[in-house]
C-alpha positions in Angstrom: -12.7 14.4 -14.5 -12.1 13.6 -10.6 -15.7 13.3 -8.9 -16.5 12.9 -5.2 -15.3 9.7 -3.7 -17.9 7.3 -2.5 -19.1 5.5 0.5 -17.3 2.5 0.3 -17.8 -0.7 1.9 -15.2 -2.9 3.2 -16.9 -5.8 1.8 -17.2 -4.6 -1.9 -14.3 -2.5 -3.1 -15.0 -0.6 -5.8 -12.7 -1.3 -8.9 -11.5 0.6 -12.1 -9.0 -0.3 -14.6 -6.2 1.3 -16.8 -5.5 0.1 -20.4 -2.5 1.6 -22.1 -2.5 1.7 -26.0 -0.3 2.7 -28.5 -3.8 2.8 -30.9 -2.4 -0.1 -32.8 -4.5 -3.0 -31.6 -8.0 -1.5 -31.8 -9.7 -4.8 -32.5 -8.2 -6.2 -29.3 -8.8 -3.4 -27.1 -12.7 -3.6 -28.0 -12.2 -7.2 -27.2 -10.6 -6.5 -24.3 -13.2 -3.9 -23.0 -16.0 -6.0 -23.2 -14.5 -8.7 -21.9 -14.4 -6.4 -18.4 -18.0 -4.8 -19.0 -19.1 -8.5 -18.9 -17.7 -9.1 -15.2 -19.9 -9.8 -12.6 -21.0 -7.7 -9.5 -20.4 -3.6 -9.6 -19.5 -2.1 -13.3 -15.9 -1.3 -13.0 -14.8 2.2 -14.2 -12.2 2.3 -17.5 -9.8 4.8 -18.4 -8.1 3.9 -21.7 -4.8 5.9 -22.2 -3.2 6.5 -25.6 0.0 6.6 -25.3 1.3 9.0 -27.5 -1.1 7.9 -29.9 -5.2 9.1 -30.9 -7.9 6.4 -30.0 -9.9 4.7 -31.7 -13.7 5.2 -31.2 -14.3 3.6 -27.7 -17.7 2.4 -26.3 -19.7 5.1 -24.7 -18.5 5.4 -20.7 -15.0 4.8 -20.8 -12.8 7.3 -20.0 -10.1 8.2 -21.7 -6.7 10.6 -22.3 -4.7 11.2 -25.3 -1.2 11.4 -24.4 0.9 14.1 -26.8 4.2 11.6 -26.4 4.9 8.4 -25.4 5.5 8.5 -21.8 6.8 4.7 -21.6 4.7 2.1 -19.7 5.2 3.5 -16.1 4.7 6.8 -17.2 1.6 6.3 -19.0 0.2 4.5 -16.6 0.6 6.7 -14.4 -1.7 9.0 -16.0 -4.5 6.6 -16.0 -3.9 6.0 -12.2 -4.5 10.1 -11.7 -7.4 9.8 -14.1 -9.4 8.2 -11.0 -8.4 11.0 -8.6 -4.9 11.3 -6.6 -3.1 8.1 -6.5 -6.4 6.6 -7.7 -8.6 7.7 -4.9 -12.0 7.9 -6.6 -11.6 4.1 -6.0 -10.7 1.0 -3.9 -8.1 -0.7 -6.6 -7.1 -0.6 -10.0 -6.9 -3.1 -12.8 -3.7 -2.7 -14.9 -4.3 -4.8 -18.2 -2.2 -5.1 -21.4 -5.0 -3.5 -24.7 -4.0 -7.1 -26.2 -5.2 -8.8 -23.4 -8.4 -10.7 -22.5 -10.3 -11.8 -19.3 -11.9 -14.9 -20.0 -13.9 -15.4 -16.7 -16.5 -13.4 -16.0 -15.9 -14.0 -12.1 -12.3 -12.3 -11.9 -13.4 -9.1 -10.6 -15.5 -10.5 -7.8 -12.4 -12.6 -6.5 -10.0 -9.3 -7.0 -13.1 -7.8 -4.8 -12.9 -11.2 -2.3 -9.2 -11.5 -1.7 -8.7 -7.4 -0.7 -11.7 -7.3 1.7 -10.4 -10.8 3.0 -6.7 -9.0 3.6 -6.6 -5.8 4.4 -3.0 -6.2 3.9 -3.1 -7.7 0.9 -1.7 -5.0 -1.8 -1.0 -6.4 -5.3 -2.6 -9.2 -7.1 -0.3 -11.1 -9.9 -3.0 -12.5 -12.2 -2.0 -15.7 -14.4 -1.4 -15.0 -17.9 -2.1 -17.9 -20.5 -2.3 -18.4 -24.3 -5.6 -17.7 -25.6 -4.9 -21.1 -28.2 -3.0 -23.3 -26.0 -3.8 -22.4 -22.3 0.1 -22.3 -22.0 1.7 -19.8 -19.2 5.2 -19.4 -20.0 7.4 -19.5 -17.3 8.6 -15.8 -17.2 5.0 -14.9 -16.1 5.0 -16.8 -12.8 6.4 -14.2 -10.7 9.1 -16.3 -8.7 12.3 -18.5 -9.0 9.7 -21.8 -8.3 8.0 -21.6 -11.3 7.4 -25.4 -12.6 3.7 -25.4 -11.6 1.9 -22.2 -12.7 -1.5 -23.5 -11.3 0.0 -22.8 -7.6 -1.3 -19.7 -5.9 1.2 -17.8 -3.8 2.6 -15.5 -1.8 5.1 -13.5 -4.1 7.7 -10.3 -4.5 7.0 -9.0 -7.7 4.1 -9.0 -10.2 2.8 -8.8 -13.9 3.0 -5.3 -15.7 -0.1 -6.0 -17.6 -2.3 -8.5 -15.4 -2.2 -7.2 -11.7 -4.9 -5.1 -9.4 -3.5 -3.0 -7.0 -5.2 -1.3 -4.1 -5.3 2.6 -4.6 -3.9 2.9 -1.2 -0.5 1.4 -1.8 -0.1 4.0 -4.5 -1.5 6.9 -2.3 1.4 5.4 0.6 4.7 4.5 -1.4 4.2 6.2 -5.0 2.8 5.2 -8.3 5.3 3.1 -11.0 8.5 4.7 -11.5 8.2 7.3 -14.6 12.2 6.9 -15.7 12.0 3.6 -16.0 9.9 3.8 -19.3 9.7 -0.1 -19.9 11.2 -3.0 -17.9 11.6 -3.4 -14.1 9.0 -1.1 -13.1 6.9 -3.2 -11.4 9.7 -4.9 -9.2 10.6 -1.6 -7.8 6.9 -0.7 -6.8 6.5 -4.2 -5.7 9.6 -3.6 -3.0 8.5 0.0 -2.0 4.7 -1.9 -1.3 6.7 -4.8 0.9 9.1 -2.3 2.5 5.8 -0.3 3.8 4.3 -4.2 5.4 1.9 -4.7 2.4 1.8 -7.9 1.0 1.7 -9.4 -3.3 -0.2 -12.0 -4.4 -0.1 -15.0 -7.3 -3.3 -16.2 -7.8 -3.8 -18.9 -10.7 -7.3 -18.8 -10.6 -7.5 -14.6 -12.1 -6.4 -15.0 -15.5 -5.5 -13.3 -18.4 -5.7 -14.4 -21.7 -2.7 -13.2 -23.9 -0.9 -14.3 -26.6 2.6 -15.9 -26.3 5.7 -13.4 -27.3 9.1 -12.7 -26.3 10.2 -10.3 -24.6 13.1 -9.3 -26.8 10.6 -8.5 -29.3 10.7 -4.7 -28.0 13.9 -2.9 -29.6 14.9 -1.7 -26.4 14.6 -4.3 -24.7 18.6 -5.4 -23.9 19.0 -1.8 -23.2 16.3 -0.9 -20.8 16.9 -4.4 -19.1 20.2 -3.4 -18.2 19.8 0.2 -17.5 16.8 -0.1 -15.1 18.4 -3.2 -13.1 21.1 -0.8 -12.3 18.6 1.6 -11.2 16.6 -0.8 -9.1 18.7 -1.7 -7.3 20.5 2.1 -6.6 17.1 2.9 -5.6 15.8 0.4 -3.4 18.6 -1.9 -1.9 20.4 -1.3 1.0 24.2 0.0 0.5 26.2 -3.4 0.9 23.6 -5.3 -1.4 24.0 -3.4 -4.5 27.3 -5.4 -6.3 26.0 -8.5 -4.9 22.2 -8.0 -6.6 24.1 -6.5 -10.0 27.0 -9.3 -10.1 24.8 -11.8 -9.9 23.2 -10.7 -12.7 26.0 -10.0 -14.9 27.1 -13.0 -14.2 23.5 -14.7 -15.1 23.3 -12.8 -18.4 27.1 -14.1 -19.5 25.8 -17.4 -19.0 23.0 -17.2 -21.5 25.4 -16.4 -24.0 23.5 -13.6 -25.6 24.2 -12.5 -29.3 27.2 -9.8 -29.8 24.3 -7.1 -30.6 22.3 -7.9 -27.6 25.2 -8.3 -25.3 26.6 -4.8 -26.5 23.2 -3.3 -25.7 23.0 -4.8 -22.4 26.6 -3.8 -21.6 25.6 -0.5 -22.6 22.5 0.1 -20.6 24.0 -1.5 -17.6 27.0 1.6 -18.1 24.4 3.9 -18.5 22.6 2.7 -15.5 25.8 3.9 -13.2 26.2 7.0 -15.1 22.5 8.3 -15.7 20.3 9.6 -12.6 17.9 6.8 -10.8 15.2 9.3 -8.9 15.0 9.1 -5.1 17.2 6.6 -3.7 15.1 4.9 -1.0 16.7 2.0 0.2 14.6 -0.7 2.0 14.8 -1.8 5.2 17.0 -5.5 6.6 14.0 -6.5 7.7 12.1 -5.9 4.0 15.6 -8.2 3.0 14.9 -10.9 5.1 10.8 -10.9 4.6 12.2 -11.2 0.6 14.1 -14.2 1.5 11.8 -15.7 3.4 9.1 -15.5 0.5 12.2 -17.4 -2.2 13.6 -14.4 -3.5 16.0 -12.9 -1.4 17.0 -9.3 -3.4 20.7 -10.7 -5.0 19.1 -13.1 -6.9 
């Protein structure tokens, strides 16, 4: 599967993207697929990923891999990262889009291609994620605490699971998405591994993705895996002293939305099990990384 890479030009990265499926949304992944074989400029390469789960029949070109078990969302994606070489190498960045998705503008690739050979800093790209009916982006997919205006473009310290390019090189430097994780939180700890190394994440309003609205508490595990990977987040990636600030402040934040008896039990439960279970490496980021966090609105106890 892995070719030769190309001659690339710093003007006109070259692209590919990663769609994760659980082969239950086959009318919205075709959707979904020709919605980024109609972008403009270069054809961008596709790896579709079944996560645990057989394919349906896929348009001729796209790559994909069939997955025996589910490895979660990190995990999985993952896989369609190595599909394009080591850490992605056979190209410049990767899309990472949710198989029930849609990119309604046939332009967004050419700005994903803009804004990296504008900055060669510039490491993630947070897309803006509306309702397909209403236009509607809820508030939860603006990725900071200022997040009244979703049409504001900005510099940011976390990003969208299923709406985001990143460049290749970021993964090659500080790692892919955190296998263990399996759903929930994994993009905040790449996202502070990416700013801890001096590359920088961006909102940008004008990329969007079409999706349609849900909760997050749809997913069974959700109250769980909430609590478990906060714990681990933060054991991984903040410095010694930070860790009870970053987790009380949560507890404290999740007691004050009153959540059901089932839901808080779960949560109590993963964030237990998030002390008591291995986190992977611990790599905690540097004051500096702190302070750059604060400065952007999100200082890491909030």
């Amino acid at each position: 599967m892995t070719q030769q890479t190309p001659e690339r030009s710093a003007r006109t990265p070259r692209l590919g993207a990663v769609i994760l499926t659980m082969g239950n949304r086959p009318e919205e992944l075709r959707a979904l697929l020709e919605s980024v074989a109609k972008q403009d400029g270069d054809r961008i390469e596709v790896v579709v990923v079944g996560n645990g789960a057989p394919l349906p029949e896929l348009p001729e070109g796209v790559r994909t891999v069939e997955l025996p078990e589910n490895l979660g969302i990190p995990g999985g994606r993952n896989v369609g990262i190595e599909a394009f070489g080591p850490s992605g190498s056979e190209v410049d960045a990767l899309l990472f889009l949710d198989d029930d998705g849609l990119l309604p503008g046939t332009d967004t690739a050419e700005l994903v291609r803009e804004a990296f050979a504008a900055d060669p800093k510039l490491g993630i790209i947070s897309f803006r994620i509306a309702d397909p009916d209403t236009g509607e982006t809820q508030r939860r997919h603006v990725p900071r605490l200022r997040a009244a205006d979703p049409m504001r473009s900005s510099r940011v310290t976390t990003f969208l699971g299923g709406a985001n390019a990143v460049r290749t090189k970021v993964v090659a430097e500080v790692g892919g998405l955190p296998d263990e994780f399996f759903y929930a939180h994994e993009e905040t700890d790449l996202a502070w591994r990416a700013l801890d190394a001096g590359w920088s994440i961006d909102y940008r309003a004008d990329m969007v993705l079409h999706h349609p609205t849900t909760a997050p508490s749809r997913h069974a595990v959700y109250h769980r895996m909430v609590a478990r990977n906060r714990v681990w987040l933060a054991r991984r990636n903040l410095p010694a002293l930070l860790v009870p600030v970053y987790l009380g402040v949560w507890l404290l934040l999740t007691l004050a939305r009153r959540p059901s008896g089932p839901a808080l039990r779960a949560w109590l439960g993963g964030f237990k099990e998030g002390w008591t279970t291995p986190c992977g490496t611990r790599r905690p980021m540097r004051w500096r990384t702190v302070w750059r966090l604060t400065r952007l609105g999100r200082p890491p106890v909030i």
